[in-house]
C-alpha positions as a Markdown table, in Angstrom:
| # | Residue | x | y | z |
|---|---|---|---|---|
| 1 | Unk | 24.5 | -86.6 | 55.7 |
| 2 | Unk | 27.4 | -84.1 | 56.3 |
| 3 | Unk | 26.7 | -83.6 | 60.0 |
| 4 | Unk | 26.5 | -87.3 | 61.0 |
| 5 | Unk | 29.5 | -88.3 | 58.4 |
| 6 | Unk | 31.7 | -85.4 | 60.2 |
| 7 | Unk | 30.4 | -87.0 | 63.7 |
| 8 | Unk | 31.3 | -90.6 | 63.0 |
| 9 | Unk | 35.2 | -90.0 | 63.3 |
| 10 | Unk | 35.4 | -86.8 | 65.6 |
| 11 | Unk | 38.6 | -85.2 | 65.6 |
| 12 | Unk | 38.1 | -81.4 | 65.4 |
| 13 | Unk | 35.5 | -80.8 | 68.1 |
| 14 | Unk | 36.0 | -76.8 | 68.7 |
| 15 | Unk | 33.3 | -74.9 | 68.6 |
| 16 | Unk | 30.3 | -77.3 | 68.3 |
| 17 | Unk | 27.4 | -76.7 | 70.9 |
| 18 | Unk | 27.9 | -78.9 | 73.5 |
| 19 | Unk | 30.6 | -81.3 | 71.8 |
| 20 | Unk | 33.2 | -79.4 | 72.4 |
| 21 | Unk | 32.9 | -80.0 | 75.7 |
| 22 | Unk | 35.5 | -83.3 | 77.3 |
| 23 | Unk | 33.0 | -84.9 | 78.3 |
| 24 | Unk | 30.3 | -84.8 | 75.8 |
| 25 | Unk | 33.3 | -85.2 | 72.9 |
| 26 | Unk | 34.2 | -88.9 | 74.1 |
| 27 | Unk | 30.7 | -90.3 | 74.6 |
| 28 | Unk | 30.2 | -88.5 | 70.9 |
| 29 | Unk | 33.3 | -90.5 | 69.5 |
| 30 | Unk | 32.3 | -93.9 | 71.5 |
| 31 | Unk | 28.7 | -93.7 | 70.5 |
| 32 | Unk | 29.0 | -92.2 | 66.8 |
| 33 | Unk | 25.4 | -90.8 | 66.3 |
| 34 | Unk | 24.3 | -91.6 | 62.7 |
| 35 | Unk | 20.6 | -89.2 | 63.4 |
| 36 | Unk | 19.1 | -86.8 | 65.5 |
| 37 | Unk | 17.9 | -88.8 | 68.4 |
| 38 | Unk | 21.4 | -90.8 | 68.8 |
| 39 | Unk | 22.9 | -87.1 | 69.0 |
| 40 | Unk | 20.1 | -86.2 | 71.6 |
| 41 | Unk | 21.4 | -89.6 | 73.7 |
| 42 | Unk | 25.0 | -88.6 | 73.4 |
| 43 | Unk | 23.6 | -85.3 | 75.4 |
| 44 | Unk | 21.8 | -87.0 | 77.6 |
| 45 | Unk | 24.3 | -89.7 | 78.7 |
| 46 | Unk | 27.3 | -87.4 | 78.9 |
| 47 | Unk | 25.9 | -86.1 | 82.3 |
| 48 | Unk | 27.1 | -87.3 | 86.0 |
| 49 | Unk | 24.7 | -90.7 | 86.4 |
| 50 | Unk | 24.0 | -90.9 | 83.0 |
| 51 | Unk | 27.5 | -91.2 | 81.8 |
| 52 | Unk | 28.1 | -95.2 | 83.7 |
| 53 | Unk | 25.2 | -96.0 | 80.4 |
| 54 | Unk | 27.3 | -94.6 | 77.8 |
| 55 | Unk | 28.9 | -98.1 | 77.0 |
| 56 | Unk | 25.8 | -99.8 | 77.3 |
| 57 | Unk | 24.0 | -97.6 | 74.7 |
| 58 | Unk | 26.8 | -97.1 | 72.4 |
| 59 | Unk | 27.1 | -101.0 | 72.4 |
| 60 | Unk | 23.6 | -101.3 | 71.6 |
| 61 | Unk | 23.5 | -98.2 | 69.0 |
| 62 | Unk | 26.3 | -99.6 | 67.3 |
| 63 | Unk | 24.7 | -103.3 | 66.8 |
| 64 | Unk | 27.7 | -104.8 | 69.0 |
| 65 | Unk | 25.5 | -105.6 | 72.1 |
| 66 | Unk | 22.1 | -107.1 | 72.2 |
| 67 | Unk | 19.1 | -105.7 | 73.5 |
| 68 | Unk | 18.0 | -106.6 | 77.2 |
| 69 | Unk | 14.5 | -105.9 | 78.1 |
| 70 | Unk | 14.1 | -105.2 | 81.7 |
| 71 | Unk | 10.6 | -106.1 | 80.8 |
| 72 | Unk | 8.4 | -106.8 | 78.1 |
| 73 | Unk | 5.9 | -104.5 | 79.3 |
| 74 | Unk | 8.3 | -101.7 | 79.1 |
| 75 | Unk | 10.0 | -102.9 | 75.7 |
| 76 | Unk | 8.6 | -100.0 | 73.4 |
| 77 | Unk | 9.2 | -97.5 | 75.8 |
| 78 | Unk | 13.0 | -98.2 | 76.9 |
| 79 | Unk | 14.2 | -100.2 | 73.9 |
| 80 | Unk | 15.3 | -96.5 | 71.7 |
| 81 | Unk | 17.7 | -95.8 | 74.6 |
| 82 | Unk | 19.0 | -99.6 | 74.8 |
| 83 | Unk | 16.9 | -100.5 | 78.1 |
| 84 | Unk | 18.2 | -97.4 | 80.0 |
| 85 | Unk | 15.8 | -95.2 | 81.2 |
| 86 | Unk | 17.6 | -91.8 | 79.9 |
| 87 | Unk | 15.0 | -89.1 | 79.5 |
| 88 | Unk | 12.4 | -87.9 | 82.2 |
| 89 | Unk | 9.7 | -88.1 | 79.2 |
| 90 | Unk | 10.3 | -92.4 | 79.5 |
| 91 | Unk | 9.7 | -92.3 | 83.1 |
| 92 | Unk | 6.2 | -90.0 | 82.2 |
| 93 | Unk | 5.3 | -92.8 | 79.7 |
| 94 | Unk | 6.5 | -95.9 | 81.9 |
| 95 | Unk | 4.0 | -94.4 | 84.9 |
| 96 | Unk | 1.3 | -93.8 | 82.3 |
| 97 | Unk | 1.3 | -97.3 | 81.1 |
| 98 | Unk | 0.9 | -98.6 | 84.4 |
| 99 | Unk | -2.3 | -96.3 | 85.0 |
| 100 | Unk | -1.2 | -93.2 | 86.3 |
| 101 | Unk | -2.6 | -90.3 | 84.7 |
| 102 | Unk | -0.9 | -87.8 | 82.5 |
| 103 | Unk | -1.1 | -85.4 | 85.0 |
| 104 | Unk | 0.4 | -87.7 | 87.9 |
| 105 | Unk | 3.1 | -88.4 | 85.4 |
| 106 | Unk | 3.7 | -85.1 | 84.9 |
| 107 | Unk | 3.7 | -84.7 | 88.7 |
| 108 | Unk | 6.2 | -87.1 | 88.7 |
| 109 | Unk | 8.5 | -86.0 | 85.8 |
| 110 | Unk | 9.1 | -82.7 | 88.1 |
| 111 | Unk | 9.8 | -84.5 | 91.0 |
| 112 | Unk | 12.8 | -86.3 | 89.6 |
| 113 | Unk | 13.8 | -83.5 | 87.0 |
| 114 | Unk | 14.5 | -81.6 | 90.0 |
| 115 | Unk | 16.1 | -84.4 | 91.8 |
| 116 | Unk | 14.0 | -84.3 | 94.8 |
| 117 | Unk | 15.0 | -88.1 | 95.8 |
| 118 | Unk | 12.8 | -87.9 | 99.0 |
| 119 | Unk | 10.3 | -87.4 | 97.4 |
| 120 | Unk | 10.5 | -89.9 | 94.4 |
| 121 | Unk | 10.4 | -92.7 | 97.4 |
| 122 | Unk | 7.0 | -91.3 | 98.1 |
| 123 | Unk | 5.8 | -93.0 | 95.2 |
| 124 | Unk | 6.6 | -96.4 | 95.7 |
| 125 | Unk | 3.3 | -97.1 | 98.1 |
| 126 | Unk | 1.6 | -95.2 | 95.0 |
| 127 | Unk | 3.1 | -97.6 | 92.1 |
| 128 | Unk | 2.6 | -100.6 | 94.2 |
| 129 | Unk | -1.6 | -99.7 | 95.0 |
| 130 | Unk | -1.9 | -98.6 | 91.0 |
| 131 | Unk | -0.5 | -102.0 | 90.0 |
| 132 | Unk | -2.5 | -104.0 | 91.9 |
| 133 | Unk | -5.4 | -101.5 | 90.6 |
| 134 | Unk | -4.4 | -102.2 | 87.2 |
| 135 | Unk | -4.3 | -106.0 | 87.8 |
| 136 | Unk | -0.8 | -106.4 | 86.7 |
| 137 | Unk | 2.3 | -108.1 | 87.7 |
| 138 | Unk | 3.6 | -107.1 | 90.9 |
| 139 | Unk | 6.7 | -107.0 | 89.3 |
| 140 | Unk | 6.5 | -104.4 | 86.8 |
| 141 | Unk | 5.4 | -102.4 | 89.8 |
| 142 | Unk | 9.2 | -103.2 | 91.4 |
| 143 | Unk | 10.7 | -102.5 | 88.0 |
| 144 | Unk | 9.2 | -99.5 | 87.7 |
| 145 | Unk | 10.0 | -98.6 | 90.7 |
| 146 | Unk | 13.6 | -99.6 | 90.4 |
| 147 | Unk | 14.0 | -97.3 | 87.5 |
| 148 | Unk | 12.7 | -94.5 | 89.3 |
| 149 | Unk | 15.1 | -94.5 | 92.3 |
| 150 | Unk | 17.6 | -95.2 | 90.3 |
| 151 | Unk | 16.6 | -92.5 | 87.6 |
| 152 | Unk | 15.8 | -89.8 | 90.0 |
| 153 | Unk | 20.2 | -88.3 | 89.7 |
| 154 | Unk | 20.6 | -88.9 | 85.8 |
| 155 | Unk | 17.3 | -88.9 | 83.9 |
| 156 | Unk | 16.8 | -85.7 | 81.2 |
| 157 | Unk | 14.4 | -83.6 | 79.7 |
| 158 | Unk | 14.6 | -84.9 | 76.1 |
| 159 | Unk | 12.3 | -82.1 | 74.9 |
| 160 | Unk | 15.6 | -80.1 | 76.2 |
| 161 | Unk | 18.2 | -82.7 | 74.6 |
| 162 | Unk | 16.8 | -82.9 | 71.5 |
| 163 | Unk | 17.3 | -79.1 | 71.0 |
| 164 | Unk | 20.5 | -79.3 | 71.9 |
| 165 | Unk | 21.0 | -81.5 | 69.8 |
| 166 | Unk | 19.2 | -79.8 | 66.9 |
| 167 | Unk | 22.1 | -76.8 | 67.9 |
| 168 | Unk | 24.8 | -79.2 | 68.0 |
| 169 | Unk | 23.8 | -80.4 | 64.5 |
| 170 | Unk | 23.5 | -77.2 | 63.1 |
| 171 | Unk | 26.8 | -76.2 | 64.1 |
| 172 | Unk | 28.4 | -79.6 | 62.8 |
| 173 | Unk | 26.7 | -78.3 | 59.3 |
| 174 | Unk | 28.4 | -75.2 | 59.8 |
| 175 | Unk | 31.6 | -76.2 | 60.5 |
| 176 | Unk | 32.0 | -78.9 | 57.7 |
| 177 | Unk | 30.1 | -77.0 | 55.0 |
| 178 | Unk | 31.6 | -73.5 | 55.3 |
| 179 | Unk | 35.1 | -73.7 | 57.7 |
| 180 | Unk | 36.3 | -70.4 | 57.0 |
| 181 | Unk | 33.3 | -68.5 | 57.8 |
| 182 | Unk | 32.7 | -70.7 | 61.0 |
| 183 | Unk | 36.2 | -70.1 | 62.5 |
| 184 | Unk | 36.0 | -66.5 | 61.6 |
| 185 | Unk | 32.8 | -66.4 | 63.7 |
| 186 | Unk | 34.7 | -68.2 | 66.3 |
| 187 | Unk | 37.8 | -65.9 | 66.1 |
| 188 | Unk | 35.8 | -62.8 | 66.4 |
| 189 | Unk | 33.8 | -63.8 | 69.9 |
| 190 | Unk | 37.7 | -64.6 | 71.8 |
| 191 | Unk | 37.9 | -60.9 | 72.4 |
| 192 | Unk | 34.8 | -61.9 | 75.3 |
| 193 | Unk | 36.5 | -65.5 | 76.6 |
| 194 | Unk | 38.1 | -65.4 | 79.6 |
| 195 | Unk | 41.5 | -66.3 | 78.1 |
| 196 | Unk | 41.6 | -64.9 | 74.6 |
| 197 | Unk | 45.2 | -66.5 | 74.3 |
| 198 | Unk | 44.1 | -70.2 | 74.9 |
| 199 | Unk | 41.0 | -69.8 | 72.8 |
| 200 | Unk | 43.2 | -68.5 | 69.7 |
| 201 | Unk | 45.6 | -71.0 | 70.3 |
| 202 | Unk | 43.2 | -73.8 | 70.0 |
| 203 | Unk | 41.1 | -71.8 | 66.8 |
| 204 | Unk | 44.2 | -71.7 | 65.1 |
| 205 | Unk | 45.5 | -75.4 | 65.5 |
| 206 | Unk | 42.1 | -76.7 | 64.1 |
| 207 | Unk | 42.0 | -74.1 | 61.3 |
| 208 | Unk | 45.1 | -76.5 | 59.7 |
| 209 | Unk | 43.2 | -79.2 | 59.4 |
| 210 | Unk | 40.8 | -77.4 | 56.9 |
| 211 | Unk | 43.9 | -76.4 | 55.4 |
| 212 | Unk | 43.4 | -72.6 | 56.7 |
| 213 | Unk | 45.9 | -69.9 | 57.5 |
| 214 | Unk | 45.5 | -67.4 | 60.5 |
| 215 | Unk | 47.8 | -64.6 | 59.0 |
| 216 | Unk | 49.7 | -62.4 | 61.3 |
| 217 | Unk | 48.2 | -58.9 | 62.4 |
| 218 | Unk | 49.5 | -56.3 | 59.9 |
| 219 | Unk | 49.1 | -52.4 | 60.6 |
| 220 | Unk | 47.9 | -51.6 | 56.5 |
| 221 | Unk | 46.1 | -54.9 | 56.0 |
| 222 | Unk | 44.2 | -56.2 | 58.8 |
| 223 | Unk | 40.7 | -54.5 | 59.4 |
| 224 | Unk | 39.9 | -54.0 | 63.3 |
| 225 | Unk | 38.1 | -57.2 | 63.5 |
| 226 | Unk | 39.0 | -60.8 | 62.1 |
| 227 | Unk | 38.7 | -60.5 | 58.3 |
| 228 | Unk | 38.8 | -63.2 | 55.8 |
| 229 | Unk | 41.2 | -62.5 | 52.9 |
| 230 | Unk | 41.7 | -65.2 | 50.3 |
| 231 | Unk | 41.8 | -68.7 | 51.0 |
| 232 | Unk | 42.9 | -67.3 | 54.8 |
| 233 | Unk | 41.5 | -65.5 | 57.9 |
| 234 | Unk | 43.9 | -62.0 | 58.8 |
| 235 | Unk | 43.9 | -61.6 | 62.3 |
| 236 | Unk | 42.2 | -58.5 | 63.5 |
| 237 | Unk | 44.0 | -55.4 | 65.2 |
| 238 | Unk | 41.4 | -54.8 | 68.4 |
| 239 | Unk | 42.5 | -58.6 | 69.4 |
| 240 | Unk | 46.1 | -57.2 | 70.0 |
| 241 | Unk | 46.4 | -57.1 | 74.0 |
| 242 | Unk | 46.8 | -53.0 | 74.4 |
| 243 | Unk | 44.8 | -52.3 | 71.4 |
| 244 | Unk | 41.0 | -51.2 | 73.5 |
| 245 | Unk | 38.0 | -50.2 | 71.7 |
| 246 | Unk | 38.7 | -46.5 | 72.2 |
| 247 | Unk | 41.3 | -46.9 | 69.7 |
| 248 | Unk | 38.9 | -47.6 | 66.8 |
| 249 | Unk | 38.9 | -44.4 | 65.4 |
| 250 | Unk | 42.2 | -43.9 | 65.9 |
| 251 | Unk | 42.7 | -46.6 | 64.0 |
| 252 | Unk | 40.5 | -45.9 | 61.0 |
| 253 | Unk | 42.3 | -42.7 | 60.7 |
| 254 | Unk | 45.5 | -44.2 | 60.9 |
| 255 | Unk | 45.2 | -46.9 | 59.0 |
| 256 | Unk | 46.2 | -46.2 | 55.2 |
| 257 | Unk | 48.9 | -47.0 | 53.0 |
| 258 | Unk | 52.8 | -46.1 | 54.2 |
| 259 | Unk | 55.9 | -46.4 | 52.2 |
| 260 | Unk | 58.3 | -46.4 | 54.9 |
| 261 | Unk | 58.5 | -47.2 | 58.4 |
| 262 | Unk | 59.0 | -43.6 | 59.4 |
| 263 | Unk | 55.6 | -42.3 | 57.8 |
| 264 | Unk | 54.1 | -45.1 | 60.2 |
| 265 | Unk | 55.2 | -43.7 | 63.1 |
| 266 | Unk | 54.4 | -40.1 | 61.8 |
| 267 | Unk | 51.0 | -41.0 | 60.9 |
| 268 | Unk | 50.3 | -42.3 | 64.5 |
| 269 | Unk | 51.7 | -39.7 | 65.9 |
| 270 | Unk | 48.9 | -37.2 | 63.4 |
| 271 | Unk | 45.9 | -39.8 | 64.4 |
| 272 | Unk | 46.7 | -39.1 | 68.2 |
| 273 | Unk | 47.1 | -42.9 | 68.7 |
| 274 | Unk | 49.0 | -43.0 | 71.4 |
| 275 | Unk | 52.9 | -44.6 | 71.8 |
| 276 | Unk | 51.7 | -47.5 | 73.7 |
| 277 | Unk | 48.8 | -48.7 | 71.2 |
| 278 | Unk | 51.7 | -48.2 | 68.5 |
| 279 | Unk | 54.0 | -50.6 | 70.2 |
| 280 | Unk | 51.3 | -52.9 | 71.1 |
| 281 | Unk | 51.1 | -53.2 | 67.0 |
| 282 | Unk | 54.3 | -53.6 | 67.2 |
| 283 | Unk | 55.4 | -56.0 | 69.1 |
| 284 | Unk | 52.2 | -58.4 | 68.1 |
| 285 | Unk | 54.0 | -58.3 | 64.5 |
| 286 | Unk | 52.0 | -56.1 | 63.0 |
| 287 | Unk | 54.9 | -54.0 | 61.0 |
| 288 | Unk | 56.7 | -57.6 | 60.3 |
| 289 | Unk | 55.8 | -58.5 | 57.2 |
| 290 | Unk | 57.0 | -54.9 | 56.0 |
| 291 | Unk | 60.4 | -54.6 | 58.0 |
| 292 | Unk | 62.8 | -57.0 | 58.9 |
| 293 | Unk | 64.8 | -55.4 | 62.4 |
| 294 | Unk | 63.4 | -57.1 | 65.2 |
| 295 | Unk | 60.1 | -56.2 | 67.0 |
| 296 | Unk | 62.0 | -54.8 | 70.3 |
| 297 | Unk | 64.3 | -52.9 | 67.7 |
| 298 | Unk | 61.0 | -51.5 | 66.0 |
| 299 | Unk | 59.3 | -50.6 | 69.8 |
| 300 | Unk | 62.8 | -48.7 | 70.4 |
| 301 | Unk | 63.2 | -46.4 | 67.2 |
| 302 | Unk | 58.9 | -45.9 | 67.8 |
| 303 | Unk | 59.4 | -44.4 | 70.9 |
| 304 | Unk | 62.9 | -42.2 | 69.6 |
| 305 | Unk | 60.3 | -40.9 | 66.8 |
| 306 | Unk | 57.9 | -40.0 | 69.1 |
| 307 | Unk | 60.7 | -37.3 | 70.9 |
| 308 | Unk | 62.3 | -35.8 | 68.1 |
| 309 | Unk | 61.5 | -32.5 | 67.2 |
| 310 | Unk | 59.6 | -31.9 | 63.4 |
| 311 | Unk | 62.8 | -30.2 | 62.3 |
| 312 | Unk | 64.9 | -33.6 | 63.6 |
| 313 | Unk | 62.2 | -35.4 | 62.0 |
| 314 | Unk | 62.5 | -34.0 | 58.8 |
| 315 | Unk | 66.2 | -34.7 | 58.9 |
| 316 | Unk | 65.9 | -38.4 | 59.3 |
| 317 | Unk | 63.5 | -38.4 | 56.6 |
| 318 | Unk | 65.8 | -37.2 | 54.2 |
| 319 | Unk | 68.4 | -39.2 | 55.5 |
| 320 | Unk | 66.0 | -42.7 | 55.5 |
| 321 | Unk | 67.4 | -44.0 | 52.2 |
| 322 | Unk | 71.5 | -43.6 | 53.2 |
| 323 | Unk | 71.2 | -45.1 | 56.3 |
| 324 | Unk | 68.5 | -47.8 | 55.5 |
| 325 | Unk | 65.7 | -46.4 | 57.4 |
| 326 | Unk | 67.6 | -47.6 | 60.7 |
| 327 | Unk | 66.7 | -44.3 | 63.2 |
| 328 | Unk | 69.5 | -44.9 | 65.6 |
| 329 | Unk | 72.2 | -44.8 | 63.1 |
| 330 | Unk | 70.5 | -42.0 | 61.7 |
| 331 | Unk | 70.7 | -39.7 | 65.5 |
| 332 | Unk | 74.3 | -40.9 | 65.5 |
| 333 | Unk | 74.6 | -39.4 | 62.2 |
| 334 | Unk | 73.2 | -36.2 | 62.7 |
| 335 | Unk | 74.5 | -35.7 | 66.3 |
| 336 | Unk | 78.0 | -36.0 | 65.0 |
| 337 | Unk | 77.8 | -33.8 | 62.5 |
């Protein structure tokens, strides 16, 4: 019940196979699948052809509109889908019923799945002689024939929407059941989108609607990767633009607890990570939470660290306390006297 209760009023749509998607999202919010085959239709009709049914069947889903048979021939084979002819499978069934074999049917399902519209047109000499053969009503022969041509750009493979759908449902669970692990999932594959930025941008406004945190990057505390910690997710230090996989290691050997912001820059400096990496950390906040100068002002005493000489070094340690651990008054200090 959680996956179609989370469905019938939509709002958070991020990450949920297929959903997510514009498209898909508003048919999913107009038709408000309560199972797994109106979930499958919601696929199916939020395609290019398909879509101009999506009223139609959401109306009829949702008890507002009645039912229209095209025919009553082709009533327990259209009337799931609301009298539209949405899945290739229906066409298969429709063409069986009026004597074709399962094999021709098949035949036929191909044709139109891969949209070969001159071909479909082929068939309507063949529906009208199998009608007459089957002694029926010339006009379910022209209905039939209707719904093919105008099938042939929209129809689906239902076999293929229904497991979508059975993914789209899954993730739905996912989402609603266990939010924090979902959205660290989702946090940790940004590093492969094509715009990490966006995608963390839109991760992290949904996260407050499940009352979830993304916390800052912090040089001591985060682990390389998205990591959950308490009630909250702590952003992860290899998602820092200028932070590359080669600097793993680095990292691991870097990263241990530091009184002061000095013994940061030293310990970079022992771990070989490299200036750039370190003001990378930087300037993405990662010393924030510990220091309160500004992140430029943090980059700039960094990179006066990394030229001083051990002996200068040692000097500006033991003058850290007096002058507040702020490096430039520090040189001033020291170069005056």
């Amino acid at each position: 019940p959680l996956i179609y209760q989370s469905l019938q009023d939509l709002k958070n749509p991020h990450g949920l196979f297929q959903i997510e998607a514009d498209t898909n999202y508003r048919v999913c919010k107009m038709v408000k699948p309560k199972n797994l085959e109106e979930l499958s239709g919601v696929l199916a009709l939020a395609r290019p052809g398909a879509l101009q049914f999506a009223e139609e069947y959401a109306g009829y889903i949702n008890n507002k509109a009645d039912y229209n048979p095209i025919h009553p021939f082709f009533d327990d084979i259209l009337k799931p889908t609301g009298g539209v002819a949405l899945y290739q499978e229906q066409l298969m069934q429709m063409a069986n019923k009026v004597g074709f074999s399962l094999d021709e049917a098949e035949i036929l399902r191909r044709i139109v799945g891969k949209k070969k519209v001159s071909e479909v047109r082929k068939w309507k000499k063949k529906i009208r002689e199998k009608v007459e053969e089957s002694k029926l009503d010339t006009k379910i022969g022209d209905i039939l024939w209707d719904v093919l041509e105008k099938s042939a750009n929209y129809s689906f493979n239902k076999s293929h929407s229904i497991a979508y759908a059975t993914l789209c449902a899954m993730t739905t669970y996912l989402k609603f059941k266990y939010p924090q692990q979902f959205f660290l999932g989702l946090l940790k594959m940004t590093r492969h989108e094509p715009d990490p930025i966006r995608e963390l941008s839109k991760i992290q406004k949904e996260m407050g609607y499940f009352n979830l945190s993304l916390l800052p990057p912090h040089l001591t505390k985060s682990e390389m990767d998205f990591a959950i910690e308490g009630k909250n997710i702590r952003f992860g230090l290899l998602s820092i633009k200028g932070i590359s996989d080669k600097s793993i290691e680095k990292l691991n050997n870097f990263k241990t607890e530091y009184s002061s912001k000095f013994e940061i820059f030293e310990g970079a400096k022992e771990s070989s990570l490299g200036i750039g990496a370190l003001c990378a950390l930087i300037q993405a906040g990662a010393l924030q939470g510990d220091f309160k100068q500004s992140r430029s002002m943090i980059v700039y005493e960094a990179q006066l660290w990394n030229v001083l000489t051990q002996k200068e070094k040692k000097l500006a340690m033991a003058y850290a306390d007096k002058f507040n651990f702020n490096l430039v008054d520090i040189i001033k200090y020291l170069s005056a006297n």
